[in-house]
N, C-alpha and C positions, 0 to 999 in steps of 0.2 A: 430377421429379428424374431427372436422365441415369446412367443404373446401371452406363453406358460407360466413366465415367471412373475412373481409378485413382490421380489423383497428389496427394487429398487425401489418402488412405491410407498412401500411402508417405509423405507429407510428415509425418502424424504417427506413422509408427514412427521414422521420421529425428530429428524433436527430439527425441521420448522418449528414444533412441538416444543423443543430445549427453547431457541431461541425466543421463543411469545413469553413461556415462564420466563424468561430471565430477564428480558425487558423488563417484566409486567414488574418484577422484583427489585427494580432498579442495579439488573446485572450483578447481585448477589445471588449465590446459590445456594441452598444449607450441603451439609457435607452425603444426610440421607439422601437427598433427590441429584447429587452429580451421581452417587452410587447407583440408585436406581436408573437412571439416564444411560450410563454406561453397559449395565447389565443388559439392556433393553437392544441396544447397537450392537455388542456380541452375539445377543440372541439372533437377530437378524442378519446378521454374517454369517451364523451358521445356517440359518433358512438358507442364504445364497449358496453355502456350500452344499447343502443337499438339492437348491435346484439345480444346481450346476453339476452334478451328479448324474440326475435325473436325465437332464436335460443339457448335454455337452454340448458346449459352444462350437460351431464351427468356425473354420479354419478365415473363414473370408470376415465374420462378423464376430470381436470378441469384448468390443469398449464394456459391453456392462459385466464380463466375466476379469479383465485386468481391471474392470475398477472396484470391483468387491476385495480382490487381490490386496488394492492400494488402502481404501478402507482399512483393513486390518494392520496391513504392515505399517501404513501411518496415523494408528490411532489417536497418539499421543496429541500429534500434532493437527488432527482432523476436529479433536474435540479439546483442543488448548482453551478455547474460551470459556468453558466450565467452568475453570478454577481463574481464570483472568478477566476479568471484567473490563482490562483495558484494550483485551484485543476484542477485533469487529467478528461477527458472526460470518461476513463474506470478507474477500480481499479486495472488495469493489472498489475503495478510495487508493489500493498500489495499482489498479490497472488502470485508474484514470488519470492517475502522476504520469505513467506511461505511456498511454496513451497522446500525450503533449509530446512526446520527443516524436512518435510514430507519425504523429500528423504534421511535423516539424520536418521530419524528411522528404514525406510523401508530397508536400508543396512545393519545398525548397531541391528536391534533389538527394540533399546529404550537407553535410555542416559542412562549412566552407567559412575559410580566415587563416590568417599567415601566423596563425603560433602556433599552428598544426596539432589545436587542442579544444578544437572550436566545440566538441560532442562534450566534454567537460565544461567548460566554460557556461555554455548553455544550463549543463545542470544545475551547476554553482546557483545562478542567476534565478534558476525556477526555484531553486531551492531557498533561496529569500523570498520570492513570493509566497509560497508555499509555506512559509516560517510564518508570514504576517498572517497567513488567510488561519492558519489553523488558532492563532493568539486571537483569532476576530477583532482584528484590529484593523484600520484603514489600512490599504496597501500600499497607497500614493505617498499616504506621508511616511509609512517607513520604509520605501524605497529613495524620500526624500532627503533622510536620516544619514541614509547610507552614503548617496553624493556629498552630502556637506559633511560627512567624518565626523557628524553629533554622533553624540552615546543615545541611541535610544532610551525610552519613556520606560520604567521597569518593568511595567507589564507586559511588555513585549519578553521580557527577561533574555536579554540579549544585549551583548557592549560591540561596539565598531572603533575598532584600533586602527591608526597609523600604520603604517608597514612602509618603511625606508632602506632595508636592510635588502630587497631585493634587486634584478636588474633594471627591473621596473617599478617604482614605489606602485601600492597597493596599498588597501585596507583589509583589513580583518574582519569578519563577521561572523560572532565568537555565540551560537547560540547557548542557553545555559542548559550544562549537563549534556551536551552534544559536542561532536567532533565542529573544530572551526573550522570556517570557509574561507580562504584565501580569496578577495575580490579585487584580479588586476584591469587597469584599464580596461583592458581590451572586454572584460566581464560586464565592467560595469555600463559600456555603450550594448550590451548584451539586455541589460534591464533598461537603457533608455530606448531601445528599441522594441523590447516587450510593454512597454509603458505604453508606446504607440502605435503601436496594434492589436490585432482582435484579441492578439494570445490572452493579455491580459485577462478580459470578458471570460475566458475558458478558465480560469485558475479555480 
């Protein structure tokens, strides 16, 4: 590790830096200070390119030379939240959705059930808790909603349809502005069994 370089350091007081402003702004940015934000990230990219210059990566150790690399080639999307106020500063809350399947296999083995779809299924299911937790809305009762085939409370903004048409009748769970979730039997003993165990606690 080259102890030379300085412009991963600055590069993360830099975004820390974006992100406190923008908090502090209630996640609005003026269009001068995402400019200035931005200028300030290239500047530092180019520091990386001149120590990386200086001070050529070797062959066995290269993370902080591909990730100056990555930096620039995926700026757009490194500094998306500038102009977005609804996406996160980190990806913290997709690796903790993911993290539920990962800890889901690591106990259990691997999904297991006879509709040979038990890794979908599973989604499905978290994917209504997950629907209620983000509405901050009880979970219990609108996983309740879901068994008894009530239309949920509008806040949740979300309808639960019948579904007769398939081989197995099913419900529909129709978030608004989102793709519906198809919920069959076999799904919804998927959420009475997240109901009764830890997973829940973890949503």
């Amino acid at each position: 590790m080259n102890t030379d370089l300085t412009w991963h350091g600055k590069m993360h007081s830099h975004l820390q830096e974006i992100n406190r402003t923008r908090e502090a702004q209630g996640r609005i940015l003026t269009s001068e200070q995402i400019d200035a934000f931005e200028k300030e990230y290239d500047k530092l990219l180019d520091l990386a390119d001149q120590e990386y210059h200086d001070n050529p990566p070797s062959d066995c150790y290269r993370k902080g030379y591909n990730l100056a690399k990555e930096f620039r080639e995926y700026k757009d999307s490194v500094l998306l939240f500038l102009r977005r106020p609804e996406v996160d500063f980190t990806n913290n809350e997709a690796e903790r959705c993911g993290r539920q399947v990962k800890r889901h296999m690591v106990n259990s083995g691997t999904f297991r059930g006879g509709t040979g779809h038990s890794a979908e299924e599973y989604c499905a299911a978290m994917g209504v808790l997950q629907t209620a937790k983000s509405s901050g809305e009880n979970i219990y009762e609108m996983v309740q909603q879901v068994f008894q085939r009530e239309t949920p409370k509008k806040k949740y903004n979300v309808t639960v349809e019948k579904d007769d048409s398939r081989n197995h009748p099913g419900i529909i769970f129709r978030p608004m502005h989102k793709t519906s979730i198809y919920i069959s039997p076999s799904q919804r003993s998927y959420l009475a069994w997240l109901l009764a165990s830890s997973t829940l606690a973890r949503v």
